[in-house]
N, C-alpha and C positions, 0 to 999 in steps of 0.2 A: 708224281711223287716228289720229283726235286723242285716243284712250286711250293708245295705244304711245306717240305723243309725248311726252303729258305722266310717264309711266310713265319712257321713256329722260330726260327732263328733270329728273325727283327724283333718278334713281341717279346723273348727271354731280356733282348736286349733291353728295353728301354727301363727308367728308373727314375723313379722321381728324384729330385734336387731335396737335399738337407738343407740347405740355406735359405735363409730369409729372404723374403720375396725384395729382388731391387728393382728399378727400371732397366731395362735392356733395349736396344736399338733394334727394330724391327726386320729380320732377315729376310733378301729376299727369296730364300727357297722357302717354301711353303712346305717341304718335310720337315722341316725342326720347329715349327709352331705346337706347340700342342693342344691337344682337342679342350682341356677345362684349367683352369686354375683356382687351387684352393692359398690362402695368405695363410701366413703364419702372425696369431696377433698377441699383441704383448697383454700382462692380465692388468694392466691398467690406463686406463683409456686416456690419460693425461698425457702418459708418456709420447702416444702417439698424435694427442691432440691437443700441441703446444700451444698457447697463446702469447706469444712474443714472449719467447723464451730470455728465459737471465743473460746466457749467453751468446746473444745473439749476434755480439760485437756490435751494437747502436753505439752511438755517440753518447755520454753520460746526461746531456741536456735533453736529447729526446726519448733516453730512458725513466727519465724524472717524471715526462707528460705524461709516459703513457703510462707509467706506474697502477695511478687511479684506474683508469678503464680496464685496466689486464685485470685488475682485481674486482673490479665488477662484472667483470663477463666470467673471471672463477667461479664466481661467489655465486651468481644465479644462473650459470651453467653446468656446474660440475659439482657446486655444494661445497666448494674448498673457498673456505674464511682464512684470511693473514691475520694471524694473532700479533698484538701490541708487542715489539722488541723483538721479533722472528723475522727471519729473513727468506723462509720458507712461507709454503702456503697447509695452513691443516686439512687433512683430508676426510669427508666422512669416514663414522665408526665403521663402516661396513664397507671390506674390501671387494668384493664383488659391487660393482655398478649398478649390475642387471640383475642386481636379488631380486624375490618377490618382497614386494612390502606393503602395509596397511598404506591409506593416504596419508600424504602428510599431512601434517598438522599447521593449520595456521596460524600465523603471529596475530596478537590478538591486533596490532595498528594497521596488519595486513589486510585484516578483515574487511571493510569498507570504503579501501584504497584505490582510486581512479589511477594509479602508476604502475606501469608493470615491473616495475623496480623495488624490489621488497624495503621495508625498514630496518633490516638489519644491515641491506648492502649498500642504504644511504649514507647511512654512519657508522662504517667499519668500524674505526679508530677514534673514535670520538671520545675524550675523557668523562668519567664520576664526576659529577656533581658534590663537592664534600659536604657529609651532612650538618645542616643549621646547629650553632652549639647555643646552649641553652644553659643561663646561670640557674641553677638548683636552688640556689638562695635566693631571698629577700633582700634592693637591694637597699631599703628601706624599711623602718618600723615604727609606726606611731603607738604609745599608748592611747587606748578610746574606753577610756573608766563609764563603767555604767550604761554600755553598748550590748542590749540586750538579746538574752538567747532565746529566741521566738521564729520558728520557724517560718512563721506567716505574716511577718514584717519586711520592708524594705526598704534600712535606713543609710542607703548608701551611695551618691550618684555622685559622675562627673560630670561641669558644665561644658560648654563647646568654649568658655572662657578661661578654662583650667584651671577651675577651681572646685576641690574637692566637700560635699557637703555630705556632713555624718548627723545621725539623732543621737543622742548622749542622754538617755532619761528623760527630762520635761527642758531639753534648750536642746538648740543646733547649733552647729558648730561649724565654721568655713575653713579651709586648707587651702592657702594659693601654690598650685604646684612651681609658681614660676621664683615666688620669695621664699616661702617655707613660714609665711605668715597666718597666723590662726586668728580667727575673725568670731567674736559670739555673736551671732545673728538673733534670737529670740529667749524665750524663756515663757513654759507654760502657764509656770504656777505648779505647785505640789499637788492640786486636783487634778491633773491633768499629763499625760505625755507623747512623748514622738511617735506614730507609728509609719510614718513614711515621708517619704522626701523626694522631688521630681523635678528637675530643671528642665525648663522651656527651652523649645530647641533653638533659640537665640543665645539662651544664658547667663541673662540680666534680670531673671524675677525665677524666684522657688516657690512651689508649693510644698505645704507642711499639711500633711494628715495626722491630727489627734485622736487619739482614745477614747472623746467625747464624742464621733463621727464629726466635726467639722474638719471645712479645708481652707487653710489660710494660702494669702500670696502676698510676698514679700519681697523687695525689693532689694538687690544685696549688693547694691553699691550704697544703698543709704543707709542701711539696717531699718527699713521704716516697712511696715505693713501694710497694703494698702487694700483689702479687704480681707472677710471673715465668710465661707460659704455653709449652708448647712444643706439638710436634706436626708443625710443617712441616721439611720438609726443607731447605729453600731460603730466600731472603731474602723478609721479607713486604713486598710493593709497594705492598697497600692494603687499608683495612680501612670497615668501614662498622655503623654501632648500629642497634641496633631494642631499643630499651628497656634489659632486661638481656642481651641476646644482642649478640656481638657474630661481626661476618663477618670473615675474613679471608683473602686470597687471597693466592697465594704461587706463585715459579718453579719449585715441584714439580708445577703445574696443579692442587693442587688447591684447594679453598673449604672451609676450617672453619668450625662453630658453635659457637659457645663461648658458655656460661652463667656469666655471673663469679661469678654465687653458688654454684655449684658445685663441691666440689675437684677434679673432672676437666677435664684441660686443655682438650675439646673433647668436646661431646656429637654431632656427627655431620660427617661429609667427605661432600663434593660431587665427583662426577665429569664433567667436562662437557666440559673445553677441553683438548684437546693441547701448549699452550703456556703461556708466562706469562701467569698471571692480574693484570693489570694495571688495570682498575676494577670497583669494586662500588655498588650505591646501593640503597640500598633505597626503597622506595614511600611517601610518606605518611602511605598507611593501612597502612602495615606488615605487609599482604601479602605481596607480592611482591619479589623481591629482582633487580635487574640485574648480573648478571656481561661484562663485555669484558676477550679477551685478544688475546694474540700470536698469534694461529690465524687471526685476524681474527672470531672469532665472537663472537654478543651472546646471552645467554641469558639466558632468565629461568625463576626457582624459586617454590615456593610456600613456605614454614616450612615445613613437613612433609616436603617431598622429596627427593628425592636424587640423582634429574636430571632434568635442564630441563626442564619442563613448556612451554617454547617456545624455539624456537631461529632465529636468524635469520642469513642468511649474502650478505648483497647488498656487505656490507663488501671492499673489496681489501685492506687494511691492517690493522695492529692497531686494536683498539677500545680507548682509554681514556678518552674521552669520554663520561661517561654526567650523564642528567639527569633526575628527573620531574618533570613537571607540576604545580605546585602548585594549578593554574585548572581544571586537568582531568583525571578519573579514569582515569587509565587508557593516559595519553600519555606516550611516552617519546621523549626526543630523546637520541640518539648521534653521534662524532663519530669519522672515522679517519684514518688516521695519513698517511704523506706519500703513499703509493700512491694511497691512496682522496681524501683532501680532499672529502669527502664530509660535512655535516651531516643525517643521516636522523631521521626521523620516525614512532614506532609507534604503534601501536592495539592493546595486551594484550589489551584484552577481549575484543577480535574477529580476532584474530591479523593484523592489516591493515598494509601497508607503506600510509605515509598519504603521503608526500613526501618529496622529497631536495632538496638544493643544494649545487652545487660551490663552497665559496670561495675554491678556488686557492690553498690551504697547507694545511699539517698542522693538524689541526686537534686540540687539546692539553686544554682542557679545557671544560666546558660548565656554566652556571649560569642557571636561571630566577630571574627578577624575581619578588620577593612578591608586590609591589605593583600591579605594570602584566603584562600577556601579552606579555611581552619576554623573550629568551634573551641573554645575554652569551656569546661565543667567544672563545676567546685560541687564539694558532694560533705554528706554529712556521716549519720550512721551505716558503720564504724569505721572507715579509714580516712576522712578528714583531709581530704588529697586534694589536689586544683591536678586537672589532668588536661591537656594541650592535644587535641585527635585531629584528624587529616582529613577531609571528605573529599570523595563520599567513601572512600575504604573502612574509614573509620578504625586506621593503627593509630596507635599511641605516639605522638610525637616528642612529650616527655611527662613526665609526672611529680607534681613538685609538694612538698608536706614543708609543716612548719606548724602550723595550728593545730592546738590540742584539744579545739572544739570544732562544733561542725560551722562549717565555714558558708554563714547563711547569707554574706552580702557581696556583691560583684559588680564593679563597672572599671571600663575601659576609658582610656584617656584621649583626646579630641583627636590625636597623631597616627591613635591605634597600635604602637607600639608597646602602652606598657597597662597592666591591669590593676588595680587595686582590691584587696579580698579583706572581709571582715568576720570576726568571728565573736562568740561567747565568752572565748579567753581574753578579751577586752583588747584587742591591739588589733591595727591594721598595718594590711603588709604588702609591699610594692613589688610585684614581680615584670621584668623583659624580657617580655615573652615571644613578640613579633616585631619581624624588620622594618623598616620603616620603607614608605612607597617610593620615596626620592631622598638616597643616603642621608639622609637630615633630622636633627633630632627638635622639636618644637617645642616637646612636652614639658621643657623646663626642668627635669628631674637630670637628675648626677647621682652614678652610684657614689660619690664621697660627699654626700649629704649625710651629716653624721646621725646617728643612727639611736634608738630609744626617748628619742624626742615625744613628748606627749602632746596631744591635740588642742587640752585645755589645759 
């Protein structure tokens, strides 16, 4: 009986420790070991699992180096990001560690990423990009008396010599972007007038498409003509270069080939659309050629062929809106008329409808950025707007008004900075719109170019 006593008197005895678990020196009597240890742990796991703590007393210089890495081993260890001007570290929304939770969610740059280092914790600290500002005005305005409101004309281009040519009625009309000098290159005659205008990708000869279906080419450092083509039935509405070839589409439906070194008017017709052939563009790399008409249809040819080698029909409208890719092989952007208000997006190579968006007017003509992966749109019925979009998101980068007509003519200048837009309300108008590729300005224009200057 006094074994069990003194036995029940040891166990009353013993009691666990309130205090936090410390290191202790190991005794060598093996009665004051005890059989288990449970720790006492604090509820947030940082605290106990410092990564070269602030105050660590380091030297200021090797607190600097390591600054970076403490904050990358937070930030993909524990989920604690250092916010800009804090001198702490932010700790996840959720104070328990060990919650249960859905998976994470990944960062979309995370996705596809050979680093086991996230994209967020490459560039903690890294600053906003401030966004591009964009003059809202015009910084330029010509009068263009008798620049007619025809949706299915195209009287408007610049040459790669920066020189602007407009159709004016039955004459054309030259604009040197570099003097502000206005040049009359032609004159049809009263039976006759301008329905288009196409400088050769050199920029020292234009062609003039008439009302009569011919297509002239002219010379325009001499003002001198040096031939008269025929062929079409009907008035030509647009034309498009590929070297010496040139394209021309016409209200008879159909698409010429013409070789100007050639004395035959046209070396081959295209059959493809039932209506008026209203744009053309060729590609680039000189491939492939885009046709949109009156039918609502968009097709595209090879040089060799003779019909469409692809044809596309999601259009409700006419198509004269065409544009390629200059970023990308193979991408074409389209644009239709008031039915549709559709700006669509292809994939040639792989015959793919890639994207569409509504922008709620007609949409009139369509030009990529050299510079930036940006499209410019000028649009007609009813809001009259030049609209500036981002791809392939396709936000709005700005939206510029000024014209009180629909704004049916568009081209961009050899530098790609600056756009020119023509309307029914007889003036043209100079918008800069994109940065230029190397801080340098070529295009010749100056906003203190003064301003209501007429063309003729």
């Amino acid at each position: 009986s006094d074994f069990f006593s003194a036995l029940m008197d040891e166990a009353y005895d013993y009691a666990p420790s309130t205090e936090p678990w410390q290191d202790r020196e190991m005794s060598e009597s093996r009665d004051e070991q005890m059989d288990r240890f449970i720790p006492n742990r604090e509820p947030e796991l940082e605290s106990r699992f410092a990564l070269l703590s602030e105050s660590s007393g380091q030297p200021a210089a090797e607190q600097n180096e390591n600054s970076a890495y403490t904050q990358l081993l937070r930030s993909e260890m524990l989920g604690i990001r250092e916010e800009k001007g804090e001198k702490g570290f932010k700790t996840p929304d959720s104070k328990s560690l060990f919650r249960y939770k859905s998976s994470p969610q990944t960062n979309q740059e995370d996705a596809f990423s050979l680093s086991p280092v996230s994209f967020q914790s490459c560039t903690p600290n890294e600053p906003r990009k401030a966004p591009r500002k964009i003059n809202k005005a015009p910084f330029k305005v010509l009068d263009a008396p008798q620049l007619q409101d025809d949706f299915y004309l195209n009287l408007v281009d610049w040459s790669p010599g920066n020189v602007v040519s407009v159709g004016l009625g039955n004459c054309v009309y030259l604009w040197s972007a570099a003097t502000s000098r206005v040049t009359k290159l032609c004159d049809l005659g009263p039976e006759d007038s301008v329905t288009a205008v196409s400088w050769t990708q050199r920029g020292a000869h234009l062609a003039v498409g008439t009302n009569k279906g011919e297509v002239q080419i002219w010379d325009s450092s001499q003002c001198r003509k040096l031939r008269t083509m025929t062929g079409h039935l009907g008035r030509v509405g647009t034309m498009a270069w590929n070297g010496y070839v040139l394209s021309t589409g016409s209200r008879d439906h159909h698409i010429l080939h013409r070789d100007v070194r050639q004395p035959a008017p046209f070396m081959s017709k295209l059959h493809g659309h039932r209506q008026e052939v209203c744009g053309l563009k060729w590609s680039f790399d000189e491939q492939q050629l885009a046709s949109g008409g009156n039918d609502n249809k968009l097709c595209i040819w090879s040089l060799k062929s003779t019909e469409p080698v692809l044809k596309f029909t999601q259009h409700q409208a006419a198509v004269k809106a065409i544009a390629w890719s200059p970023h990308q092989h193979g991408l074409l952007a389209s644009g239709g008329g008031t039915a549709d208000r559709h700006i669509r997006f292809w994939n040639t190579v792989n015959n793919m409808h890639l994207s569409s968006i509504d922008t709620g007017s007609q949409v009139c003509n369509l030009v990529w950025s050299k510079n930036l992966n940006e499209i410019v749109s000028t649009h007609g019925y009813s809001l009259n707007q030049i609209i500036l979009w981002k791809y392939p998101s396709m936000t709005k980068v700005a939206t510029l008004t000024g014209h009180t007509y629909r704004v049916l003519y568009l081209a961009i200048s050899p530098d790609g900075q600056t756009v020119v837009t023509g309307a029914g309300d007889e003036t043209l108008r100079f918008w800069n719109v994109f940065p230029s590729a190397k801080s340098r300005s070529s295009s010749g224009l100056s906003s203190s170019l003064p301003l209501g200057r007429t063309i003729r």
